[in-house]
N, C-alpha and C positions, 0 to 999 in steps of 0.2 A: 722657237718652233721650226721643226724641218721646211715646211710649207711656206712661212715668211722669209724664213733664207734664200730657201729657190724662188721665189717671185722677186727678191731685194734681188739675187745677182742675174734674173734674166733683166730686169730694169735698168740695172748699172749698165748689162751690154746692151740693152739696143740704143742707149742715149749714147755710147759712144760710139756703137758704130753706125748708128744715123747721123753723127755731127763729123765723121771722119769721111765718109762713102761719100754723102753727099750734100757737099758745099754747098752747091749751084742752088739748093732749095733752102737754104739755111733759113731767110724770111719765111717761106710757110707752114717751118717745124717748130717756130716758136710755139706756137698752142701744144705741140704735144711735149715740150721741152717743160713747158711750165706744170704739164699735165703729172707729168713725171715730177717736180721737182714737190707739186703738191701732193702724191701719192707719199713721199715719205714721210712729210709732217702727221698722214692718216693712220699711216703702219704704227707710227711713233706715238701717237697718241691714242692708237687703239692695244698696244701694246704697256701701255701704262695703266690705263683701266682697264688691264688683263691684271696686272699685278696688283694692282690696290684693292680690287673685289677678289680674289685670290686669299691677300691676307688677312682681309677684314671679314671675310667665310670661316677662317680659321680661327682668327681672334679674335673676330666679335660679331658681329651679325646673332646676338644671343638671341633664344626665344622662352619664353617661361611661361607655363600654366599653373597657377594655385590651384588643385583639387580642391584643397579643404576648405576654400571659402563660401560663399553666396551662390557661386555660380552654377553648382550642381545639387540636384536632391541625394538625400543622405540618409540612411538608415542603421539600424543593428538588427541582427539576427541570431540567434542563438538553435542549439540540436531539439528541442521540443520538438519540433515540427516534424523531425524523425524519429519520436520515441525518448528523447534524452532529457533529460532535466535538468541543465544550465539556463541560468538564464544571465539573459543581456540587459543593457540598458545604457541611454546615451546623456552625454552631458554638456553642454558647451560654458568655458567659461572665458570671453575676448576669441583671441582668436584659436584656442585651444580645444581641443575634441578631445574628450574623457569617458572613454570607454570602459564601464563598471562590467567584469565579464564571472561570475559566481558556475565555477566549474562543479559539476557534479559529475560522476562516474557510474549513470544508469546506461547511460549510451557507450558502447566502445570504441569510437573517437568523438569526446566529447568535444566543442567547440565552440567560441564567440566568432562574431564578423560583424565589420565594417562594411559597408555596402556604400558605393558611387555609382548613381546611375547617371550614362555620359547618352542613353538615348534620344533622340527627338524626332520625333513619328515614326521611322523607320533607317535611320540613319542615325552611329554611332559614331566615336570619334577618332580621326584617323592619327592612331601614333605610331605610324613608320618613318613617322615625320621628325619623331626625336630619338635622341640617341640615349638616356638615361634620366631616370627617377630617381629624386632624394626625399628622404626619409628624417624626418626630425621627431624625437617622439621619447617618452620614460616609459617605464613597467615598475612596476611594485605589485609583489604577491607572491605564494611560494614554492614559483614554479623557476624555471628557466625563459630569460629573456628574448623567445624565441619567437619568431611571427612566418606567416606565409602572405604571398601574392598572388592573387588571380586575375587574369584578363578574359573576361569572356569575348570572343569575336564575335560576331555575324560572318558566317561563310556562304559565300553564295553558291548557291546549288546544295547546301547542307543544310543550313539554318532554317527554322522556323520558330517567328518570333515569340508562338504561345507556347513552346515547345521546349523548355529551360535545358534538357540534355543535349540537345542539338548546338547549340552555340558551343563554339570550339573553345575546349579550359585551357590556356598556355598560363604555368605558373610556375612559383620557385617556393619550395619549403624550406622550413629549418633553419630560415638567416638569424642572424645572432645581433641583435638592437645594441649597437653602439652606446659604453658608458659613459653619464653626463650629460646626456643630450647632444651628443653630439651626429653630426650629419653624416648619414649614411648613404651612401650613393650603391646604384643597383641597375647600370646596364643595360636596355631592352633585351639585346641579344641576350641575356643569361635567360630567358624566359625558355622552356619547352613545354611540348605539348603533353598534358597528364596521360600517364600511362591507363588508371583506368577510364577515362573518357577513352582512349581507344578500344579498352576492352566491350566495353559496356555496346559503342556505335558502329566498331568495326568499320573504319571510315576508309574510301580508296585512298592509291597511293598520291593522288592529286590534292586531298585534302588531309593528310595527316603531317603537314610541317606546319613548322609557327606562322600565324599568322595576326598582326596589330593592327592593320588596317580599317577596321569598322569596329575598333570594340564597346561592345553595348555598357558596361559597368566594370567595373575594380572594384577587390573583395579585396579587406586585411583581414588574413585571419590570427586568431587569437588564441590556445590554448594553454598556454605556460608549462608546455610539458607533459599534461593531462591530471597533473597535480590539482588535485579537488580541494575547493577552498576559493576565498574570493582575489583576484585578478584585477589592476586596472592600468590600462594603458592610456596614457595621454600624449596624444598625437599633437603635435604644433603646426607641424605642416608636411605637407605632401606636394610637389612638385614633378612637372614634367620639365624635361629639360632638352633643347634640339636647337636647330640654327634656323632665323627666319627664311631661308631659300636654303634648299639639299645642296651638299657639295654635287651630286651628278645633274641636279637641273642648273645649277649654275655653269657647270663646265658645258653643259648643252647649249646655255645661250650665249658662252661667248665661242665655242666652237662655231656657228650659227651667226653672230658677228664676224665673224674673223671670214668663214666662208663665201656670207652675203658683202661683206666689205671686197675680198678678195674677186668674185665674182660681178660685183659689179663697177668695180676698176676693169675689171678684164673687158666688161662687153664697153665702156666706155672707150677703152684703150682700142681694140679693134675697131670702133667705129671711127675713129679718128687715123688712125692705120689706113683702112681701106680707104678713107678721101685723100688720105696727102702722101701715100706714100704704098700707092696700088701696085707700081711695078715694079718695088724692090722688094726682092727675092730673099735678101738678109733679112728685112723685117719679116718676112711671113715665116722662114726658118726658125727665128727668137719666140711668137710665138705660138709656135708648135711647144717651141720648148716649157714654156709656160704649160701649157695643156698637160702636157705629158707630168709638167712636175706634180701639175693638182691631181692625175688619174694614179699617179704612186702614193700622195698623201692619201684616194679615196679607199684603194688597198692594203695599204696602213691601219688605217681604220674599220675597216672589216674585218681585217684578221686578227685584232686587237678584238675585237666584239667576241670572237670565237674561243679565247684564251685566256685562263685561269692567271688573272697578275701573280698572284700569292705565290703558286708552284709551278706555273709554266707547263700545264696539259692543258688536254682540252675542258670546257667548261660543255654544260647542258646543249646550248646552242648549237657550241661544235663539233656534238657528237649528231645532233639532228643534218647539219651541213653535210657530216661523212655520210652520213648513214641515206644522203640525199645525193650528192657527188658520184660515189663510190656502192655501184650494184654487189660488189664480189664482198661487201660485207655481210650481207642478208644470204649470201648464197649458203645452202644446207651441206654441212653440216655447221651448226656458228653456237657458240657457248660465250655464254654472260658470266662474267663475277662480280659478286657484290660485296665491296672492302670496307669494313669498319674498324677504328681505331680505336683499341682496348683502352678506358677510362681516359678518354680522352680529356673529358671536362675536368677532372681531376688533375690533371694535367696544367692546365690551365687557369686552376683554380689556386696552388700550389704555387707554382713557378713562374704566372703571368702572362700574360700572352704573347709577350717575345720572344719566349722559349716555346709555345706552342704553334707559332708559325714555324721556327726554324722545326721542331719537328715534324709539320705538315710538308714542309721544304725537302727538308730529307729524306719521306717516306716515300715522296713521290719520285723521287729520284731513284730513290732504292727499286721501286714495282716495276720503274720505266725502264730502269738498265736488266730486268729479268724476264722479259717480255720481247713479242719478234718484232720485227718493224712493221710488217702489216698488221699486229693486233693496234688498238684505238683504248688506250687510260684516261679518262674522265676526271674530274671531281665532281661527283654528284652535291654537295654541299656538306658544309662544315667538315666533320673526320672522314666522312664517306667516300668511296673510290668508286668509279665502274670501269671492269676490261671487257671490253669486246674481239671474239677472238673466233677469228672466218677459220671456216677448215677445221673447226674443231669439235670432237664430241664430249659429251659431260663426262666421260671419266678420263679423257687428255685434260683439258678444265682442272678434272678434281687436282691432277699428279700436279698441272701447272700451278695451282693454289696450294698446293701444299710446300712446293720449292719455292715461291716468295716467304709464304709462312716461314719456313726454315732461315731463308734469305736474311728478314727481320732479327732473326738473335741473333745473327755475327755481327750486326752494325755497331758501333760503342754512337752512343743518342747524346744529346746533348746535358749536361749535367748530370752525366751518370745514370741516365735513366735506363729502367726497360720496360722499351715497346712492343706491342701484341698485335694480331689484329686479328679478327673474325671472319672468317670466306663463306660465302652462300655462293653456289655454283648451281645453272641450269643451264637446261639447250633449248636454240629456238628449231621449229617445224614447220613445214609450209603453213600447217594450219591455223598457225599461231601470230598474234600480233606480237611485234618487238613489247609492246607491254608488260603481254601478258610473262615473255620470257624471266625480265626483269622483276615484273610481279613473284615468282618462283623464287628468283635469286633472292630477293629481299627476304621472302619468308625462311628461306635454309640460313641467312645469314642471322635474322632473329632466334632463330632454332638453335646455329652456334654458340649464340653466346646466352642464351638460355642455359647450353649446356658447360657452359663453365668459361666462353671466349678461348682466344689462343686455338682455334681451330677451325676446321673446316668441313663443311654439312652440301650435300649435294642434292638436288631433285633429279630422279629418277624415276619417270616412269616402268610402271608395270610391264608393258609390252617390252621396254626394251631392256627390262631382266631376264628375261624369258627368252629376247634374240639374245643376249651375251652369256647364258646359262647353255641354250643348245648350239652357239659356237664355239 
């Protein structure tokens, strides 16, 4: 670490040049000679259980939840309830759950489900905490061995608990049940939020991303296809799978180690400084330099906070920091674009996701070399981009979203690929919150790729067709 090096060689120089400058005290420097000499056994042994809880996060520190045991209530469900006439019914035999699901084709999406409820009182369970779900489970019937996953959330400020549309549906369909029984693994991040739950709730942009933090139940759903006729899935086990401590709370508390260890060497080291060694000028010199080294490491780290590791722009954060720094961004005339990357997830899904970083890597390289240096490129999350762009009006916006767009098919992508991406373009107004600009942007961007993606959709108000109509 930068911060251990410079604290180890401002240490090396003031023990030598306090045992060189000044002989005459040499008896009263022993206490800080020894001080020193026990700060690096500290460094040394604080840097070892940096590395052993490091690799023991990575390679073991395992955590695992059985769903399908004892520990949650458990039910089946079946489309009656909407009019449809499949029915469900549950079986357990040891530790296996046997899902009998008799599809019928009165409803048009007929359906069974599994039902986990992770409730208690008011409080579900938080799985942002793990990293992926595995799936052990048969089908027989004659359908296709196909299933879905639901996670209802509790969102706050959304949710109401008697209120079953309100919890937020993040789920995956159409995965393909592993033949054999064998274990299928399944990601948290693959989860996204249903499209018609947004249709249906119309939720802001604050609550329409994933969210696994409180979820009240897990739904498997069951159809075989819609092939009518009887269905039965036997699940073995269902498992959550995560590390007992996050890798970022863990790096929090030995940054937080490392700091309190470093910080209080410091004030112990000065206080031994100013009694034995008040009127040398090289000591108080050394630790300035000390100071100064920890006020780059705290800069370091701030601006790290601000910065997208993946692709090296700005992240959310640091567009709030500019947009708080820098007045001349907000100054009118200023145009938002909002970048989506065409079948991204297919992408990804295909090729892995080490082809899907390197093409997040690229894209953003490609936006940022087509752009001024005063505009601000974001990564709003996942494929999504934002520009911000002072001095400019939506139809400058449009022409500038249209020459990235173009930009995109000269690139050769990685494995032969070709990349797209979708532009929503709006302008903010004094009237307007930076929001609600973005709000705009988002929805011309959803409007782009409604209309086919690989394009670009712009909001224009009415008043200012009418100013560019009688100019």
């Amino acid at each position: 670490m930068h911060l251990n090096g410079e604290v180890s060689c401002c240490i090396a120089r003031i023990s030598k040049k306090l045992t060189m400058s000044v002989p005459s005290t040499e008896t009263s420097l022993q206490p800080l000679v020894r001080l020193l000499g026990h700060a690096r056994y500290v460094f040394a042994g604080l840097l070892l259980i940096t590395v052993v809880l490091l690799v023991w996060q990575r390679y073991g520190m395992e955590k695992v939840v059985e769903l399908t045991g004892d520990h949650f209530p458990l039910w089946v469900e079946d489309d009656r309830s909407g009019g449809g006439a499949s029915v469900a019914s549950l079986e357990r035999k040891g530790q296996d759950l046997i899902v009998h699901c008799h599809i019928a084709s009165k409803s048009a999406w007929p359906y069974c489900k599994l039902s986990f409820n992770f409730l208690k009182g008011e409080k579900g369970m938080d799985m942002s905490r793990f990293d992926f779900l595995t799936i052990e489970g048969r089908y027989a019937g004659p359908g296709a061995s196909k299933f879905g996953l639901v996670l209802a959330d509790i969102d706050e400020g959304l949710t109401r608990l008697d209120q079953w549309q309100t919890y937020k549906i993040n789920q995956i369909d159409a995965l393909d049940l592993p033949p054999d029984g064998k274990v299928f693994v399944i990601p948290i991040k693959w989860f996204g939020v249903a499209q018609w739950w947004k249709d249906m709730t119309k939720p802001t942009l604050a609550h329409s991303a994933v969210n696994v933090d409180n979820v009240a139940r897990a739904e498997l759903m069951i159809n075989g296809g819609g092939k009518e006729g009887e269905h039965v899935f036997t699940l073995h086990a269902l498992r959550l799978h995560g590390k007992m401590i996050s890798r970022d709370t863990l790096l929090m508390w030995i940054v937080a180690a490392w700091v309190s260890c470093a910080v209080g060497w410091l004030a112990i080291l000065t206080l031994s400084l100013r009694s034995q060694l008040r009127d040398s000028r090289a000591a108080v010199a050394l630790l300035r330099t000390v100071n100064k080294a920890l006020e780059l490491e705290a800069r370091d780290l701030a601006g790290q906070a601000h910065i997208d590791p993946l692709t090296g722009v700005l992240n959310r954060q640091g567009l709030r920091a500019a947009l708080m720094s820098t007045s001349s961004l907000l100054a009118d005339p200023m145009a938002v674009i909002f970048i989506d990357i065409d079948h991204f997830k297919s992408i990804n899904d295909t090729h892995g996701h080490d082809v899907g970083d390197d093409v997040l890597r690229k894209f953003a390289n490609v936006i940022a070399s087509g752009i001024r240096s005063s505009d601000r490129l974001v990564r709003w999350g996942g494929e999504e981009f934002l520009i911000v762009c002072p001095m400019t009006n939506v139809f400058q916006g449009r022409i500038l979203a249209e020459n990235l767009r173009h930009a995109l098919h000269q690139q050769a992508w990685p494995v032969g690929l070709r990349v797209t991406a979708s532009f929503g373009v709006a302008q903010h107004h004094e009237r307007d919150e930076v929001g609600v600009v973005i709000k705009h942007a988002d929805e011309e961007l959803y409007r782009a790729k409604q209309g086919g993606r690989d394009r670009v959709c712009a909001y224009v108000p009415s008043d200012m067709i009418a100013n560019a109509e009688a100019a």
